[in-house]
Wavefront OBJ file of the C-alpha trace (Angstrom):
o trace
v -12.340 -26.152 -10.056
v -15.554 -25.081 -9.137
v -15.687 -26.864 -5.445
v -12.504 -25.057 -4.715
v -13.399 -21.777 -5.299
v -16.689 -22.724 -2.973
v -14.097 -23.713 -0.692
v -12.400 -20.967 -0.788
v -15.163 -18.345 -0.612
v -16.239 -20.487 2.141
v -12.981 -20.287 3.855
v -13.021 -16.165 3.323
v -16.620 -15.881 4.879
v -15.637 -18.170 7.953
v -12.713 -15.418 8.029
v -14.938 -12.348 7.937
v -17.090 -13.753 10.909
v -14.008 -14.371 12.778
v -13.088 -11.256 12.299
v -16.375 -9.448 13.147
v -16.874 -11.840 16.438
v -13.003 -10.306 17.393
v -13.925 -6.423 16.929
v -16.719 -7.197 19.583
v -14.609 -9.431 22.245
v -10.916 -9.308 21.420
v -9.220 -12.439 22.774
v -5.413 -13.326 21.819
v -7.327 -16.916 21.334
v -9.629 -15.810 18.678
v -6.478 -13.916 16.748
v -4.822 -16.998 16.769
v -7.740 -18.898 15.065
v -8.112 -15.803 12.370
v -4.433 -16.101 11.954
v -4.912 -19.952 11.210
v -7.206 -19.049 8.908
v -5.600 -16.622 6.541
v -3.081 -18.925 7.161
v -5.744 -21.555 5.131
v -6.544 -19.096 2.272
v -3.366 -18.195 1.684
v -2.186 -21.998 0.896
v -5.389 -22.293 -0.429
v -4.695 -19.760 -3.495
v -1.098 -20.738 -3.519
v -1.989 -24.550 -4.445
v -5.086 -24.584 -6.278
v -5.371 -20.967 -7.509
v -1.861 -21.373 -8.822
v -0.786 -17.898 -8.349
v 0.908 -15.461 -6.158
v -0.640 -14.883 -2.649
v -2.235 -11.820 -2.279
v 0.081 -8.732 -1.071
v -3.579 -7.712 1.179
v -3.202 -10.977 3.035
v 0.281 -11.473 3.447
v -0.046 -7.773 5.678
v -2.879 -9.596 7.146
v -1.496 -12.678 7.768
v 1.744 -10.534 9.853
v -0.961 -8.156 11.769
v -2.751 -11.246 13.711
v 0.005 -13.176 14.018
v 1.531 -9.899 16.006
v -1.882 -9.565 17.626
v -1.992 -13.428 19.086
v 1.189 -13.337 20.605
l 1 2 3 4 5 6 7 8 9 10 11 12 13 14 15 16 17 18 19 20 21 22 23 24 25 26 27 28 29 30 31 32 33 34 35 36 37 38 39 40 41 42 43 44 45 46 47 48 49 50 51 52 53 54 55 56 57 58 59 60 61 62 63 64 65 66 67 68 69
């Protein structure tokens, strides 16, 4: 259990760079990749975390799917 919650902080800090790079060049491209990603975390928790996906990134997960279209 240990390599998947590497994984998955790795996952969240690959997400937080994405996210930074976007605030300084905005590009529907990169909101598609962050949206992949949360996309990733969110399954993530849901099958090895066994529990509910967090409320914070479903809102996420509908803001840059909105923003990549």
């Amino acid at each position: 259990m240990i390599e998947k919650s590497c994984e998955l902080q790795q996952l969240e800090s690959w997400l937080a760079m994405l996210i930074c790079t976007y605030r300084k060049h905005p590009s529907e491209g990169l909101a598609k990749v962050i949206h992949y990603y949360i996309q990733r975390v969110t399954s993530f928790e849901n099958e090895y975390a066994h529990c509910a996906v967090d409320h914070h990134y479903q809102s996420l997960q509908k803001y840059w799917q909105w923003l990549s279209q």
